[in-house]
N, C-alpha and C positions, 0 to 999 in steps of 0.2 A: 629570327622569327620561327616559328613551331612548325613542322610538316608533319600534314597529316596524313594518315594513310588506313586503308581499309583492310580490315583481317579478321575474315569468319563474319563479315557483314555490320563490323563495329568501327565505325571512326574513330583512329586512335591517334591522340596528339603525342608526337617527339620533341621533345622539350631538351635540347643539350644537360646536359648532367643531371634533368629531376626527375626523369623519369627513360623509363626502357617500352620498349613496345611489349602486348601483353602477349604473353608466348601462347602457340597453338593448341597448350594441354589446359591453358584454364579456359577453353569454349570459350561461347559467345561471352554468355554470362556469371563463369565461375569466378570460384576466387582461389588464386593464386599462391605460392609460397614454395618459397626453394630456402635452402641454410646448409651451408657450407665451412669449412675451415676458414681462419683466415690467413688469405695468399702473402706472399713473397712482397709482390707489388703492393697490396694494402696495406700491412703492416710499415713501408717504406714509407707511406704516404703518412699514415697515423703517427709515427714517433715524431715527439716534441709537438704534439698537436692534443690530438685528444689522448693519446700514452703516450709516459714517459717512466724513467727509470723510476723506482720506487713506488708502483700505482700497485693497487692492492691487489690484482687479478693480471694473470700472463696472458698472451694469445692464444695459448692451446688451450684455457678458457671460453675464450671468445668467438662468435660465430656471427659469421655475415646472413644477414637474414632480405632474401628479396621478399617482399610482399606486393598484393595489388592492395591499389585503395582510390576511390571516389574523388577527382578534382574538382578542385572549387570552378572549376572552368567546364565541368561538364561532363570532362571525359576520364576514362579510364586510364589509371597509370601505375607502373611498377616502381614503388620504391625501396627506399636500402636502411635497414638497420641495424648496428650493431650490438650485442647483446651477450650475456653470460649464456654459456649452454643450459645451465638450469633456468634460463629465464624463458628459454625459448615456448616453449609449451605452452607457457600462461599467455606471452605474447599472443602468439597465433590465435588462440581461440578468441579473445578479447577483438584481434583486427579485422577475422572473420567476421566475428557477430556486427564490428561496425561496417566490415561490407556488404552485409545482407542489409543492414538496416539502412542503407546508401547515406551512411554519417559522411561529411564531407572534410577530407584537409586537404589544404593550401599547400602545403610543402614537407616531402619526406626526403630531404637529405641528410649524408653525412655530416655529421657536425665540424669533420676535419674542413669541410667549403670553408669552414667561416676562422679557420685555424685553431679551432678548439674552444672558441672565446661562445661562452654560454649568451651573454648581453647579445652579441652577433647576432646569434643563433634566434635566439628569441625575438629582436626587432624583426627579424626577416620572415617570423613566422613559420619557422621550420620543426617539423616533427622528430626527435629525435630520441636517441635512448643512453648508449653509451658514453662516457667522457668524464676521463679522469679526474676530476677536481672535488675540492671542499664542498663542502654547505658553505653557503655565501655569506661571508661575517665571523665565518669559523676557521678553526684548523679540526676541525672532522671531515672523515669521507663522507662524501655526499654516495646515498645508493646509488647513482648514477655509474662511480667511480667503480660500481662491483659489476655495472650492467644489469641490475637488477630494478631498470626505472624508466619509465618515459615521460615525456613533456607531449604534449598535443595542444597543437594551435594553441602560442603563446599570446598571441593576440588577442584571441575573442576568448584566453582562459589565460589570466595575470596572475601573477604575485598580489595579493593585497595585504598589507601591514598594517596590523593592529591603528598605524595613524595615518592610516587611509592610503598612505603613497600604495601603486601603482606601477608593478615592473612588468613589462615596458612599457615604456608609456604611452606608446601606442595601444595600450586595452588599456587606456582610462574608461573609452564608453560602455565597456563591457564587464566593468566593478560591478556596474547593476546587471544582478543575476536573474533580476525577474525579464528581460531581453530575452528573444529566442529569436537566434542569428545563428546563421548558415556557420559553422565549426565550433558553436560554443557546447559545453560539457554540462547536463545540470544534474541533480543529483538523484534526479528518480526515472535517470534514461537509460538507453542501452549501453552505453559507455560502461557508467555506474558498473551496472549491474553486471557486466562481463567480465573488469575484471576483477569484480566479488564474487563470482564465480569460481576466479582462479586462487581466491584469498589473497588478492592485492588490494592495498589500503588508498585512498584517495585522498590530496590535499585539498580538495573542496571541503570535506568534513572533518578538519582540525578543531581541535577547539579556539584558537584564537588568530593568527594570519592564518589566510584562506591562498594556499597554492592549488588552482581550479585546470591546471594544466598537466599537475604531476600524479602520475600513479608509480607505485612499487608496491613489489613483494614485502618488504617491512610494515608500511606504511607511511612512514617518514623521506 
């Protein structure tokens, strides 16, 4: 169960593994972000998870990136992503603007919780960025695979296939885009617009399957 605790007059919920308490430099009210190499211990944890041998991008690529972000439960939490060092930049400013605009997600873990496995990851609702694998159906790198990509709230922002299927299927009710519910992405909101900001391409605005959860720098 979460303990809460107060720091600089904010009730802040401890949630084991999804979140960190908000450290004393982001104030009451600021927003948050630290990026680091990545360590000894993390890299132990990631191989055969989200990296493994032959993935298109090394560690001394890759940077752990803490951010704050909006829980769907109310409160304020630090979460963990991992990311290309050239992605970082676009990240932050896109996560900010959705922290000013108090856009809400559900879940910012590593993807390694769920062993790598994207399906995991996505039923559970989790925000993620990095993870070595294909495009689903492919033998391509998926830009995920470079760090150069995130998912946001796969739930309330599915995969939807040109013959309607629905991944996960738990965002069946959120196929319909005209719904305005607490994590979904629509296309003329602050999301959007942030990170077209940074010149990352949205798969809400494909021409044909609509992936409403994924941003990258390619677009794809």
């Amino acid at each position: 169960m979460p303990v809460a605790r107060v720091l600089l007059g904010v009730t802040i919920t401890l949630a084991t593994l999804s979140s960190s308490p908000i450290p004393a430099a982001a104030g009451v009210h600021g927003f948050y972000e630290r990026t680091s190499p990545i360590s000894k211990h993390l890299k132990a944890r990631m191989r055969g998870k989200s990296w493994h041998r032959g993935c298109p991008v090394g560690f001394k690529d890759l940077r752990l990136l803490h951010v704050s972000y909006h829980g769907f439960d109310g409160d304020r939490h630090i979460g963990k992503l991992v990311a290309n060092k050239d992605a970082v930049p676009a990240l932050v400013h896109a996560l900010r603007v959705m922290y000013r605009k108090n856009f809400k997600i559900h879940h910012m873990w590593l993807v390694d919780r769920y062993g790598g496995k994207d399906e995991r990851s996505m039923r559970a609702d989790n925000t993620s960025a990095f993870n070595c694998r294909n495009v689903a159906g492919t033998s391509s790198w998926s830009e995920h695979a470079y760090g150069r990509a995130i998912d946001i709230n796969p739930v309330e922002n599915p995969y939807v296939g040109n013959d309607g299927s629905v991944d996960p299927k738990k965002g069946r009710p959120y196929a319909d885009r005209t719904r305005h519910a607490k994590g979904m992405v629509h296309a003329k909101g602050a999301v959007v617009h942030a990170f077209q900001d940074s010149g990352w391409g949205w798969g809400g605005s494909w021409n044909s399957a609509k992936d409403y959860q994924h941003f990258s720098a390619s677009g794809h």
